[in-house]
C-alpha positions as CSV (number, residue, x, y, z in Angstrom):
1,X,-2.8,9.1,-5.7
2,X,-0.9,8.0,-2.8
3,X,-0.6,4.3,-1.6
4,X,0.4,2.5,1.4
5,X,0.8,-1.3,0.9
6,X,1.9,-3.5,4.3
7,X,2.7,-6.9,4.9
8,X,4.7,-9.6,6.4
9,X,7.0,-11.5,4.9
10,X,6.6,-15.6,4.8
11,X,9.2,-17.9,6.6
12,X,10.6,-18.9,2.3
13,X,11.1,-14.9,2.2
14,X,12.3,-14.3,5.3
15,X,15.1,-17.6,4.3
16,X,15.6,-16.4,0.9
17,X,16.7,-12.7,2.1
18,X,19.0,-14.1,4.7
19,X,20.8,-16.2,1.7
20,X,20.9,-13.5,0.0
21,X,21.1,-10.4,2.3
22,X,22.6,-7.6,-0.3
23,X,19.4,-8.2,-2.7
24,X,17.5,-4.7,-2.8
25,X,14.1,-5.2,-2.1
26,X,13.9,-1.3,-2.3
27,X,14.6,-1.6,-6.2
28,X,12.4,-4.8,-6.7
29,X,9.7,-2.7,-5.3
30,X,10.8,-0.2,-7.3
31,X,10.4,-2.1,-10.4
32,X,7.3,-3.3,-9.8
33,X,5.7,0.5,-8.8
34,X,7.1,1.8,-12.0
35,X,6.1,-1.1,-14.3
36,X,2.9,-0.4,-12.9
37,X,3.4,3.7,-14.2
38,X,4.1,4.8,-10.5
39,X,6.2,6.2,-8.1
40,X,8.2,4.6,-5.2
41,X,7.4,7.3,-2.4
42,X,9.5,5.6,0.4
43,X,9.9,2.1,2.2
44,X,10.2,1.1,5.4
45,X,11.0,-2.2,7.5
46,X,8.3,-3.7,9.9
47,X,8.2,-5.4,13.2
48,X,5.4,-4.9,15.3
49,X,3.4,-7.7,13.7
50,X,6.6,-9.4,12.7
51,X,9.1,-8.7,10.0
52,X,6.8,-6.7,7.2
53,X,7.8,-4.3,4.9
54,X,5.6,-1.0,4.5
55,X,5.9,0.8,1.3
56,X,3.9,4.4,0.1
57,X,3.5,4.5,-3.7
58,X,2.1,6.9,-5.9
59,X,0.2,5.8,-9.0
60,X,-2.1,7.7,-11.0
61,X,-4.4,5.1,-11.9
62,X,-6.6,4.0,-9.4
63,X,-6.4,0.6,-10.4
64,X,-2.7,0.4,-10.6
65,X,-2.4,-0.1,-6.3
66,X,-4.7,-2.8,-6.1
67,X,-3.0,-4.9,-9.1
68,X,0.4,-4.3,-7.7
69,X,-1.2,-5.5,-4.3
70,X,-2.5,-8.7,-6.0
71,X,1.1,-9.5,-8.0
72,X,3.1,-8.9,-4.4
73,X,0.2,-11.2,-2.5
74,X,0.3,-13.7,-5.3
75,X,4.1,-13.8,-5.1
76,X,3.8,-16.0,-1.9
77,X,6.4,-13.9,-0.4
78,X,4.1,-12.3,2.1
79,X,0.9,-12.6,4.0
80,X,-1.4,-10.6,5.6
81,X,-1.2,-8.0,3.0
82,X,-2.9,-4.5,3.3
83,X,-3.9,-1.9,1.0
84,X,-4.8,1.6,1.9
85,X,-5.4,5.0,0.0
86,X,-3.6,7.8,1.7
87,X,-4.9,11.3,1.5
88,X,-3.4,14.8,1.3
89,X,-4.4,17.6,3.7
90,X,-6.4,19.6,0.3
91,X,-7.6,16.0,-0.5
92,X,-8.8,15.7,3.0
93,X,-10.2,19.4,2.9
94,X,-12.1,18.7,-0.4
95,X,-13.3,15.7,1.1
96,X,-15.1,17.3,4.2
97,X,-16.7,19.7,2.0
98,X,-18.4,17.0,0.0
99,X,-19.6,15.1,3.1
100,X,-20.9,18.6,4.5
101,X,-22.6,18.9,1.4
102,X,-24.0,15.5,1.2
103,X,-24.5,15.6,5.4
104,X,-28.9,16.1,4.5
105,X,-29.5,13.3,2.5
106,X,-28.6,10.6,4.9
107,X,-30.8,9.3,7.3
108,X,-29.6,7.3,9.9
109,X,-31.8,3.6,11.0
110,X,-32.4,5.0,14.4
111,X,-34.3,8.0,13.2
């Protein structure tokens, strides 16, 4: 299942990169993905809601994104962390089936 975790980094991280500007943060998030039993799809650098990092991850337990969410938010290194399932295009297909199927058995308030 495919990931995308965003966030921002805190003032300390933002410090601590600049002293140290050759430190991957492509391999720690590596580490942490594959500790995890994952996959680092790709990461990218952030700006639009100040410097953030976004990174798609592919884990195939379900509870494997959240907990890697949690250590990363824990690590006070970030802020305004957020966690999203990304789906495939057959995912997606599979998906509208099921809501077409299920379409009948919901009935909204106003009705």
């Amino acid at each position: 299942m495919l990931f995308c975790l965003m966030c921002n980094y805190t003032p300390q991280a933002l410090n601590a990169i600049m002293d140290n500007p050759d430190a991957s943060r492509v391999e720690a998030a590596r580490k942490l993905i594959e500790a995890a039993g994952g996959k680092l799809v790709s990461m990218y650098s952030t700006a639009a809601e100040g410097p953030g990092v976004m990174v798609i991850f592919d884990v195939a337990d379900p509870a494997a994104a959240p907990a890697i969410s949690g250590v990363v938010a824990a690590s006070g290194t970030s802020h305004n962390t957020r966690l999203m399932r990304l789906h495939t295009a057959d995912e997606i297909a599979g998906i509208r089936k099921k809501a077409a199927q299920l379409r009948g058995a919901y009935k909204p308030p106003h009705k």
